[in-house]
C-alpha positions in Angstrom: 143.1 193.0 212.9 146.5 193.3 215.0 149.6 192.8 213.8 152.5 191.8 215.8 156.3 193.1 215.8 159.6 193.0 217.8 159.1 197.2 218.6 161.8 199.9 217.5 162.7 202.9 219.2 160.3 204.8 217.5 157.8 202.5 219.5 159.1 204.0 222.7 156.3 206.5 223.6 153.0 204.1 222.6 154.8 201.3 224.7 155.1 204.0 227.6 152.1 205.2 227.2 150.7 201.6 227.2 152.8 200.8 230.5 151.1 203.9 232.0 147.6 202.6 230.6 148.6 199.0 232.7 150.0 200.7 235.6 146.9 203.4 235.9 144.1 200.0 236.1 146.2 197.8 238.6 147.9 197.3 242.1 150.5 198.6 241.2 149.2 202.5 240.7 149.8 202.8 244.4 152.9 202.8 243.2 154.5 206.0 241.5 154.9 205.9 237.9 157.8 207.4 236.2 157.9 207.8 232.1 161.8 208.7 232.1 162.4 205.3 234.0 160.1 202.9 232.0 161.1 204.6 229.0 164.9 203.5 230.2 163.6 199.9 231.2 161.8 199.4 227.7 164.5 200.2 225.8 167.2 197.9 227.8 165.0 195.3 227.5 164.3 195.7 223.3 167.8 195.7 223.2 169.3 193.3 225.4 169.6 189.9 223.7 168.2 187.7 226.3 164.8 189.4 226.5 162.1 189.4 224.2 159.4 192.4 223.3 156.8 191.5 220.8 153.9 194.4 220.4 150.9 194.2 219.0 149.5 197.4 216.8 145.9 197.8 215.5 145.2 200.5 213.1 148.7 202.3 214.4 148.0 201.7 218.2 149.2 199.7 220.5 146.7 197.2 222.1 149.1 194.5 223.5 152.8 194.2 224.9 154.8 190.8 226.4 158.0 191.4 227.9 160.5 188.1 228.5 163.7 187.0 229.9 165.7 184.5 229.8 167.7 183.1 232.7 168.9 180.6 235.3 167.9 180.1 238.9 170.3 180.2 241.5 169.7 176.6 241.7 170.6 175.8 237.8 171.7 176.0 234.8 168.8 175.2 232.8 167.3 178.2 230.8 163.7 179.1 231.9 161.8 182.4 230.9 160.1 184.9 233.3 158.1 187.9 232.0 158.6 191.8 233.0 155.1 192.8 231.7 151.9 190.8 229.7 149.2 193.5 229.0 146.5 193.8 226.4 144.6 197.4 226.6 140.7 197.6 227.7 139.5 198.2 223.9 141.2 194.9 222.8 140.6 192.2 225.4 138.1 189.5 224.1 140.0 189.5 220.8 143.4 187.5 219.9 145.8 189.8 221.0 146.7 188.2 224.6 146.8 184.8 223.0 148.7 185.3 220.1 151.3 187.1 222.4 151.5 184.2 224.7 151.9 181.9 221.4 155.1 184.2 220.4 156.6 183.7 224.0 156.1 180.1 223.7 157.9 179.9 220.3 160.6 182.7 221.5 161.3 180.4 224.7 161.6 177.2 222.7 164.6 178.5 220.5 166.0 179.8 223.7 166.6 176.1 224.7 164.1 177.0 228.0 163.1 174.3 230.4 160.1 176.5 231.0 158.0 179.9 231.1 157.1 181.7 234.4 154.5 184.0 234.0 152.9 185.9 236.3 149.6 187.5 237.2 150.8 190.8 239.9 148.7 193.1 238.7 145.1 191.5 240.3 143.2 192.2 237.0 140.6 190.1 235.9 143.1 187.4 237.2 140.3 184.5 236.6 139.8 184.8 232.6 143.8 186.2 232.2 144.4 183.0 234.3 142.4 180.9 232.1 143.6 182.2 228.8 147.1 181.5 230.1 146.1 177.5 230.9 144.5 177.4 227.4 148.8 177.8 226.4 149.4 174.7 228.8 150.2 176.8 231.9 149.3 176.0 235.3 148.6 177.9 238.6 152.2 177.3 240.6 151.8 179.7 244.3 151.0 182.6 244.5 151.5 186.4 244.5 151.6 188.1 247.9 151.8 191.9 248.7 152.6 193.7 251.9 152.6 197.7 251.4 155.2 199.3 254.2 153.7 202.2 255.5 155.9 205.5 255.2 157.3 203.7 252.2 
């Protein structure tokens, strides 16, 4: 069974190698992936007070990671939440993990004061069941998520 946890620094290189796990099955590993940099990324994020991290570990590895911030759109000043990164690994989808990390957003964003929680599905995974499990938490489909790659980029 997982249990779940704000990470630590020691958590750095499963949440990189995680991030590397999520980069190498979606769109985005057309992309270059550089540790050094997500490394730096993960750690501003666990320690900047207006994002959130919560991990979840099963038998001493990582299976899950949701990243949040909090913010304002150029438009206001109400508080809503976006997410950097919501990934569960191959070995624990079907289980609680993905759910239970959206249920710790949810409860993070509602002691933030937030108006409301963006979250988004870039990665064009099994985007019909992840989009499903995220209405099951009260979400709804808003847009959508268009790519253009730039050639000689």
């Amino acid at each position: 069974m997982a249990k779940y946890r704000i990470p630590t620094a020691a958590d750095l290189p499963e949440i990189v190698r995680l991030a590397k796990e999520m980069h190498a099955e979606t769109s985005f590993r057309t992309l270059s992936f550089d540790e050094a940099k997500s490394a730096t990324e993960i750690m501003s994020c666990m320690t900047n007070p207006t994002n959130f991290v919560c991990i979840a570990e099963d038998q001493g590895r990582l299976v899950g990671l949701v990243s949040v911030y909090l913010t304002t759109p150029y438009f206001s000043n109400d508080r809503v939440v976006y997410d950097h990164m919501w990934y569960v690994s191959k070995e624990a989808r079907g289980s609680l993990v993905g759910s239970r990390l959206l249920k710790y957003v949810s409860q993070w964003s509602e002691v933030q004061e937030a108006k409301a929680i963006f979250l988004t599905l870039g990665s064009d995974t099994r985007t019909d069941r992840t989009g499903k499990l995220a209405e099951l938490h009260g979400y709804h489909l808003l847009g959508g998520f268009y790519r253009k790659d730039i050639e000689n980029g």
